[in-house]
C-alpha positions as CSV (number, residue, x, y, z in Angstrom):
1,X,14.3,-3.6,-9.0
2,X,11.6,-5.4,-7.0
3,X,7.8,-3.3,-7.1
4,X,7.1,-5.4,-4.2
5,X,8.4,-7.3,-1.0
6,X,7.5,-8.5,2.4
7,X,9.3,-9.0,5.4
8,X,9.0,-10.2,8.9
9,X,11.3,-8.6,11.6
10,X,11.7,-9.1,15.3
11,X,13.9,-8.0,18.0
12,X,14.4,-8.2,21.9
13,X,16.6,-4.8,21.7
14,X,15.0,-1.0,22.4
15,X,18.2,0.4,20.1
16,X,17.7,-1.6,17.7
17,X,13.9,-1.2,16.9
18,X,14.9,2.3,17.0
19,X,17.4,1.6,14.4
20,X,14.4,-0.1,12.5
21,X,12.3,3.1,12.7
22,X,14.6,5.9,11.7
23,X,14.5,6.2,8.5
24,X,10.3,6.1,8.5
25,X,10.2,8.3,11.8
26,X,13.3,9.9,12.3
27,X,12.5,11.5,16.0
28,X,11.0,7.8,17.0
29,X,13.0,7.8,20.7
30,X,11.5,5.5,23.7
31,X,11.7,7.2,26.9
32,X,10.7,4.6,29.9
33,X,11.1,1.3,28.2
34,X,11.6,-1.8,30.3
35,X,14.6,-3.7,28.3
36,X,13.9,-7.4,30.1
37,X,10.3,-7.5,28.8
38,X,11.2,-5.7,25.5
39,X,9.9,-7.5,22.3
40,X,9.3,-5.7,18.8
41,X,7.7,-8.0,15.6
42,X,7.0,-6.4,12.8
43,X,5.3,-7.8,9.7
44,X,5.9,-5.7,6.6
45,X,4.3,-5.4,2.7
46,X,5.8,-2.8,0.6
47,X,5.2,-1.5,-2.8
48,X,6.4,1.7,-4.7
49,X,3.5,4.0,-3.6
50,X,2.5,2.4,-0.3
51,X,3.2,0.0,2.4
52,X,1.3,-1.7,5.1
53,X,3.4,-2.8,8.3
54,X,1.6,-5.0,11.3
55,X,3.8,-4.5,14.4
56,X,3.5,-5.6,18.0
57,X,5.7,-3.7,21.4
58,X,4.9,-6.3,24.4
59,X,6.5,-4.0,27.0
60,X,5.5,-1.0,28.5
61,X,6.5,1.5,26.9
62,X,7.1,5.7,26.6
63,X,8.2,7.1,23.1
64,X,8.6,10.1,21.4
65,X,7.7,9.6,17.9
66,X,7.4,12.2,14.6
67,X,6.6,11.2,10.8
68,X,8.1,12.6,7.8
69,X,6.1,10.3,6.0
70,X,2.3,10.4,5.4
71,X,1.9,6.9,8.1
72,X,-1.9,6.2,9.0
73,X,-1.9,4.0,12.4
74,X,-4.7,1.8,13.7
75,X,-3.2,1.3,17.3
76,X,-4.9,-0.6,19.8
77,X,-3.1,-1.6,23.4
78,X,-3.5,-1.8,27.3
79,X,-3.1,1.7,29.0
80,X,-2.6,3.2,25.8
81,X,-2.6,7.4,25.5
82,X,-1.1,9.5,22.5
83,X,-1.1,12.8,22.9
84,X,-0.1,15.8,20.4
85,X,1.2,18.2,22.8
86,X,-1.0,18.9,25.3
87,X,-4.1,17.3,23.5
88,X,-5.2,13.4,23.7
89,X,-5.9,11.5,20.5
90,X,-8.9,9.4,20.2
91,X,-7.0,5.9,19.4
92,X,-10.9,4.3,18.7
93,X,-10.4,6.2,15.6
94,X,-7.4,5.8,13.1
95,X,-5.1,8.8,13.2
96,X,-2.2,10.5,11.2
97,X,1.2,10.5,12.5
98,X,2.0,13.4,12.0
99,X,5.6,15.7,11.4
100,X,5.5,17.3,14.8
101,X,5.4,14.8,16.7
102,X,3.5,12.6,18.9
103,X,3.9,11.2,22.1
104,X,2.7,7.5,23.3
105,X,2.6,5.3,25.9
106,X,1.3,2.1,26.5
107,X,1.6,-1.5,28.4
108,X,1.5,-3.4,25.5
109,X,0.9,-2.0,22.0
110,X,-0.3,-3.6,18.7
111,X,-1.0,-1.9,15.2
112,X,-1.5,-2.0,11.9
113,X,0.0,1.4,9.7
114,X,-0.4,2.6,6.4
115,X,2.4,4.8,4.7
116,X,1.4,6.5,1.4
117,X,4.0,8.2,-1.1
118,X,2.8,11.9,-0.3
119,X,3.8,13.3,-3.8
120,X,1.3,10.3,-5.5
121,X,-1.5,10.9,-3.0
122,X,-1.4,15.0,-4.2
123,X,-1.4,13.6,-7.4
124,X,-4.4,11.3,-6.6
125,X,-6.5,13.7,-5.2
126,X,-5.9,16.4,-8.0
127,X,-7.5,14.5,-10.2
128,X,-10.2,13.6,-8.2
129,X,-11.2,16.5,-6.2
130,X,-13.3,19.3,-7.3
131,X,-10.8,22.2,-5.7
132,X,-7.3,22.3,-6.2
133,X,-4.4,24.2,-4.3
134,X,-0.9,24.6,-3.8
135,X,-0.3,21.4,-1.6
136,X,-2.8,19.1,0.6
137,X,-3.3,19.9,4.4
138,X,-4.4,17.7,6.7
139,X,-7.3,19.6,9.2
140,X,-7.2,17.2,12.1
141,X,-5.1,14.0,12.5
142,X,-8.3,11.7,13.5
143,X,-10.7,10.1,11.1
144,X,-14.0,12.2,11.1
145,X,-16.4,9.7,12.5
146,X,-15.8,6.6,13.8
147,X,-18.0,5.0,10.6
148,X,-15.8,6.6,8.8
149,X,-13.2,4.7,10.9
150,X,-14.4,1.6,10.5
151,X,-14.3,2.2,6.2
152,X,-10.6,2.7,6.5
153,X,-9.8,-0.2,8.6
154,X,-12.2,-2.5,6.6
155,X,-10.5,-1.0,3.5
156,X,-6.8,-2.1,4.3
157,X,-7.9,-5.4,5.7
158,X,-9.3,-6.3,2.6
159,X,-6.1,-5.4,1.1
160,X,-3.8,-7.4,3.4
161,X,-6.1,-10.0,2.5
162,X,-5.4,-10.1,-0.9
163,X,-1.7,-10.0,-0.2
164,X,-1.7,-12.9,2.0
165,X,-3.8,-15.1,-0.7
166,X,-1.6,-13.8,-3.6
167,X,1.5,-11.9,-2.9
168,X,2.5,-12.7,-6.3
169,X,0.0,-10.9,-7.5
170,X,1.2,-7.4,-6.1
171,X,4.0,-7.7,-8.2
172,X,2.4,-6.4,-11.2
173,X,2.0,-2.5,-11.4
174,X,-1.6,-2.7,-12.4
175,X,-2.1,-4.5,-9.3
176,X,-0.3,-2.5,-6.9
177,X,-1.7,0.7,-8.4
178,X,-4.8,-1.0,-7.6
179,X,-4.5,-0.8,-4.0
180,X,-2.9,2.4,-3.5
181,X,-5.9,4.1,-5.6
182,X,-8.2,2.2,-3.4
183,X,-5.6,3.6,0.0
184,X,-5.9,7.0,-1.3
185,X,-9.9,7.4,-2.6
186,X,-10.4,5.8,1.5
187,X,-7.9,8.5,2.9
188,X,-9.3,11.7,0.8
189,X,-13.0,10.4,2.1
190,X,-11.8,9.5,6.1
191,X,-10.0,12.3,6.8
192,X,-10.6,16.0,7.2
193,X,-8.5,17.5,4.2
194,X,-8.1,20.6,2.4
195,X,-6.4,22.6,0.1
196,X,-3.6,25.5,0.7
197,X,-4.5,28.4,-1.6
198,X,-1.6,30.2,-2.1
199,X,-2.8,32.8,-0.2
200,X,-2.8,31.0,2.8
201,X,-6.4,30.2,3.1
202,X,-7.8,26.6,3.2
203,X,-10.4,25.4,0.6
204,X,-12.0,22.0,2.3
205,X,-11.7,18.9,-0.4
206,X,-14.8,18.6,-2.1
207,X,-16.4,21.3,-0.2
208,X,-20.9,20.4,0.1
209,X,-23.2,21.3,2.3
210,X,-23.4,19.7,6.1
211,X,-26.2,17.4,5.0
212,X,-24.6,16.5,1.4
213,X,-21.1,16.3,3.2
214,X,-22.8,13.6,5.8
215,X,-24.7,11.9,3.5
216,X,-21.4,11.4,1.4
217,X,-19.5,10.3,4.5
218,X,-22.8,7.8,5.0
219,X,-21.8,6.3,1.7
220,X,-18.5,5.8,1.4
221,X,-18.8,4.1,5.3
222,X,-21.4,1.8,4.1
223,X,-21.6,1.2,0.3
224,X,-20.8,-2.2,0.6
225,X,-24.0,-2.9,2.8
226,X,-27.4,-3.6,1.4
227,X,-28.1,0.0,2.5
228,X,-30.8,2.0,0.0
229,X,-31.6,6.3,-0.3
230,X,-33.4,5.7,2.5
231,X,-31.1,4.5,4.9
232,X,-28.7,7.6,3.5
233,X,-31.8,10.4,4.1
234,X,-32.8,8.4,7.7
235,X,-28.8,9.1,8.7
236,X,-28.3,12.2,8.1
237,X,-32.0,13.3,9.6
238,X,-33.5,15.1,6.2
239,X,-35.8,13.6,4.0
240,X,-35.3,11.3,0.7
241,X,-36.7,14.4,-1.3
242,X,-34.7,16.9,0.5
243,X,-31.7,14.7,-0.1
244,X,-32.5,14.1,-3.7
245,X,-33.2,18.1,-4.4
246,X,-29.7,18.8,-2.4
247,X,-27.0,16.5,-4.4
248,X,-28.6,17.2,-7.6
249,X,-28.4,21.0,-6.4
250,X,-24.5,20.7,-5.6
251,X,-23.6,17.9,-7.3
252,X,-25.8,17.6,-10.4
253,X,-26.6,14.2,-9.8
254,X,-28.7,12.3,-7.5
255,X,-27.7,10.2,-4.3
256,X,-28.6,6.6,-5.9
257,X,-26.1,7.6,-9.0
258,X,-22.8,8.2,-6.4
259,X,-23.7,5.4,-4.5
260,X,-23.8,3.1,-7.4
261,X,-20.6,4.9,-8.6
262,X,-18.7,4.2,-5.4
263,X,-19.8,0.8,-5.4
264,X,-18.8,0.2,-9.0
265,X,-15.5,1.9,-8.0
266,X,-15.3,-0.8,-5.6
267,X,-16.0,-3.5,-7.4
268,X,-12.9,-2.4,-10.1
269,X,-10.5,-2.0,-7.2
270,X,-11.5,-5.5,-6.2
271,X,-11.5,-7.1,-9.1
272,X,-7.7,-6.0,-9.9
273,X,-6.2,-7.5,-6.7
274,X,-8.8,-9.6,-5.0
275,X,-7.6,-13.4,-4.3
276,X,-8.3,-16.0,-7.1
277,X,-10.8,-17.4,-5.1
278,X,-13.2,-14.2,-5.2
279,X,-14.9,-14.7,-8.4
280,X,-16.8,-11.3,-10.2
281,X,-20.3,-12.4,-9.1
282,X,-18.7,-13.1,-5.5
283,X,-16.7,-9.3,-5.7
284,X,-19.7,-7.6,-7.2
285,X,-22.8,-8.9,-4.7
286,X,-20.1,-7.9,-2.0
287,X,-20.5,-4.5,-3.2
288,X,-25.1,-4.7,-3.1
289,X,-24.9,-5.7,-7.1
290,X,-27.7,-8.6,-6.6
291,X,-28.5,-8.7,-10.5
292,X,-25.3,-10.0,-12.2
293,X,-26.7,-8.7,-16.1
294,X,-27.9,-5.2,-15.1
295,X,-24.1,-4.9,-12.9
296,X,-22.1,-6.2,-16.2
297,X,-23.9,-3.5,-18.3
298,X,-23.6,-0.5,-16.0
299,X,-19.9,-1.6,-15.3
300,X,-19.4,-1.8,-19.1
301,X,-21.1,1.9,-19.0
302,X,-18.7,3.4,-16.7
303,X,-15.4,1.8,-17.4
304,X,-15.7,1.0,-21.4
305,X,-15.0,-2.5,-20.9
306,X,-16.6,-5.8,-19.2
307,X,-15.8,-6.8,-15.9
308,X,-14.2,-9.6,-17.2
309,X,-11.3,-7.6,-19.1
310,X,-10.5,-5.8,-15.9
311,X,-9.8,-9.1,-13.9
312,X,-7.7,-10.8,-17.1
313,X,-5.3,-7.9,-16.6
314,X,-4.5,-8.9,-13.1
315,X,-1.6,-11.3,-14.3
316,X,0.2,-11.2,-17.5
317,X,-1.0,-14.2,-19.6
318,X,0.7,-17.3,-19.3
């Protein structure tokens, strides 16, 4: 069986999109829909633990729609509203499509979604939270800041970059697991999560203090810029010894050691699916590593290997 496939849909029809969205949002149902205008294309990448679909409605449109699956949308469109009952969602921001349903309408609508396998993100963020309950809630549908925004979308773009260059490449498991670690570390970090004791309370994922928490947030948002501590302590209004006293208080380490980590963990992620054309010094000054030696060393320090060994996995010799 195939690990991974694209597709390319399109369809003049308002029944038969419908059709096309069943099985991924079974309570999708347009409302006002004008059928002479009507045009659906839909461009799709799919691997075992994730998929990412681009899609375009060109008419005005009303639906009703509700997710079974965890789908993260990036919608953008002329007089487009969503609203979750009697609330609005902020459409600036990405948001969750949630179970219960969301409503939507727009003139003209385009997007680009994100589904994750639900059972492998819990098993994701198990092992890389600090608190651990009986399943994963999601606290509000909307990315937490619009930086934080911004991270996500630049995230899966870099990702539907690499397919384009090398679909092949997405084909091998290391590959694809690849991206869907880097999908789920970006989705733990964006969005306001935490975990269902089973007593019914919520324990926030990786629970810190407001400063620590925004200084965090600061980070993952903007690791790949030439940002330094200072930039971290000037964002989040406290001081560079205030912010150096408070991570190593909560998190026994200082803020210039998780920043480096992030963007190491960035540069691994790249390095297993990035296009041919991005070579390791390329991926790791994309990620502030300006002195190639000192980058190979601390990589070799984190991971146990060079960063050369992690790219020669990303195709099967020969």
């Amino acid at each position: 069986m195939a690990t991974f496939s694209r597709s390319v849909f399109s369809t003049v029809d308002p029944e038969t999109a419908r059709e096309v969205w069943a099985p991924l949002v079974p309570r999708f149902e347009f409302g006002r829909v004008d059928p002479q205008a009507f045009r659906m294309r839909m461009r799709t990448a799919s691997a075992p633990s994730f998929a990412i679909m681009d899609y375009t409605f060109s008419s005005p449109s009303t639906v009703e729609a509700g997710a079974d699956q965890l789908m993260v949308v990036t919608g953008r469109g002329r007089g487009l509203e969503v609203r979750r009952g009697r609330s609005t969602i902020d459409t600036s921001r990405p948001y969750v499509n949630v179970a219960d349903g969301l409503s939507a309408t727009w003139q003209d609508f385009a997007s680009r979604t994100v589904m994750l396998d639900r059972t492998r993100l819990h098993e994701f963020a198990r092992m890389h939270t600090a608190n651990e309950g009986a399943r994963l809630e999601l606290v509000d549908i909307t990315a937490r800041s619009a930086s934080l925004g911004r991270h996500w979308d630049a995230t899966v773009a870099r990702i539907g970059q690499a397919i384009a260059a090398a679909p092949e490449a997405f084909e091998e498991p290391l590959v694809a697991e690849a991206a869907f670690s880097r999908l789920a570390e970006a989705y733990l970090d964006v969005f306001n999560l935490a975990w269902a004791r089973p007593d019914g309370g919520l324990v926030p994922v990786g629970a810190r203090s407001a400063a620590v928490r925004a200084a965090l947030d600061f980070l993952h948002a903007n690791a790949a810029k030439p940002i330094s501590i200072q930039h971290v302590a000037e964002a989040v209004h406290i001081s560079t010894r205030g912010l150096h006293a408070a991570f190593v208080a909560e998190t026994g380490r200082p803020p210039s050691e998780h920043l480096r980590d992030i963007r190491l963990r960035g540069v691994r992620d790249e390095l297993r699916f990035a296009p041919p054309s991005d070579t390791i010094a390329v991926v790791a000054r994309r990620w502030g590593f300006v002195h190639l030696p000192r980058f190979a060393q601390a990589y070799q320090q984190a991971y146990g290997e060079l960063p050369s060994a992690t790219r020669g996995r990303k195709r099967p010799a020969g």
